[in-house]
C-alpha positions as CSV (number, residue, x, y, z in Angstrom):
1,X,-1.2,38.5,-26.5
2,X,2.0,38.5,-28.9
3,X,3.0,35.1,-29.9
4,X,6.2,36.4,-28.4
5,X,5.0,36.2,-24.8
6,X,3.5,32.8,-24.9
7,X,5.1,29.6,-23.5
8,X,4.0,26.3,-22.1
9,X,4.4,28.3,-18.5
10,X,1.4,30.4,-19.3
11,X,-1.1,30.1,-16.4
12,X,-5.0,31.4,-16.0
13,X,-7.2,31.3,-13.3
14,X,-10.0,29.0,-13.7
15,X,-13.4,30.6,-13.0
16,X,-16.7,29.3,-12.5
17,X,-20.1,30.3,-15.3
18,X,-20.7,33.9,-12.5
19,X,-17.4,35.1,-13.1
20,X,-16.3,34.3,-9.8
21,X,-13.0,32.4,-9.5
22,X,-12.5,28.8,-7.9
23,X,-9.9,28.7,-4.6
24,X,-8.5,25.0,-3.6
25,X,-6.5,24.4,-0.7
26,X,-2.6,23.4,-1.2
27,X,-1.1,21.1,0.9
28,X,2.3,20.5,1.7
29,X,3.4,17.1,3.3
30,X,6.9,16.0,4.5
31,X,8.2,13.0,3.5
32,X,6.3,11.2,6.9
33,X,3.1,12.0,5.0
34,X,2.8,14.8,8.3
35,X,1.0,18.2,6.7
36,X,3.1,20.9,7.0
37,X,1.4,24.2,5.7
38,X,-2.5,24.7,4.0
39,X,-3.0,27.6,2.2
40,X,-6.0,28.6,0.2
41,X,-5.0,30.1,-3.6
42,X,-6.6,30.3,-6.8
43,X,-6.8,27.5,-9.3
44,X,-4.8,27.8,-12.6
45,X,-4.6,25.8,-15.4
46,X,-2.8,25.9,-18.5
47,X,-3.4,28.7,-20.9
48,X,-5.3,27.9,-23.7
49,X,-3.6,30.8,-25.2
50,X,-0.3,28.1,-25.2
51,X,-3.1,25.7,-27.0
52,X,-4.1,28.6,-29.3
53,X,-0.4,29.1,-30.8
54,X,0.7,25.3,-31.0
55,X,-2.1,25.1,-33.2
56,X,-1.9,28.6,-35.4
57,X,1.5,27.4,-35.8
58,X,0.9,24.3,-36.8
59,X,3.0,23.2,-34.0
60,X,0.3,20.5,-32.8
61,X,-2.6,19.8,-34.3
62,X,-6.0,19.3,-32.8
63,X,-5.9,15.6,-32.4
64,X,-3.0,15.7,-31.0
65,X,-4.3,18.4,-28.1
66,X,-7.5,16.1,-27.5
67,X,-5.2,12.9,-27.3
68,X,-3.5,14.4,-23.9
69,X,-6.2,16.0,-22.7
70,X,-8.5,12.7,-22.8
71,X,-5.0,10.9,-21.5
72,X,-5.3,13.0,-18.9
73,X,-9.2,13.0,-17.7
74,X,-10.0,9.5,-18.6
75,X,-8.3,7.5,-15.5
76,X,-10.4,10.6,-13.3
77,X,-13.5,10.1,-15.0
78,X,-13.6,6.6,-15.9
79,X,-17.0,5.7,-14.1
80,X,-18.7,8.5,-15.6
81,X,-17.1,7.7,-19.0
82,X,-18.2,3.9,-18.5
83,X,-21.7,4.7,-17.5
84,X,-22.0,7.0,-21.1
């Protein structure tokens, strides 16, 4: 992809090691807490095409992608990465 066409919008579907891709439900509450609608659609993350071309252009550097990607993940995974 031209470095043109990339931005920090740029989405991909997340797929699992077959190739298949992973669905997750979204839900939409009101402001009661009451669900309103359930719809099953693909997973996307950020691209790491984005991560790609912050990097090539020196933009960000590696630490500095780590850094928020460990801010991130550590509050999720803090058992696991306590029982390490």
């Amino acid at each position: 992809m031209p470095y043109w066409m990339i931005h920090e919008g740029n989405k991909e579907q997340v797929s699992k090691p077959d190739g298949t891709f992973i669905k997750g439900i979204r839900v939409i509450k009101n402001e009661k807490g009451e669900i309103i609608s359930e719809t099953e659609e693909l997973v996307k993350a950020n691209s790491i095409k984005y991560v790609r071309f912050l990097i090539d252009t020196k933009s960000a550097h590696l630490i500095d992608v780590l850094q928020k990607f460990m801010s991130q993940y550590q509050p999720l995974f803090s058992r696991e990465i306590n029982n390490i």
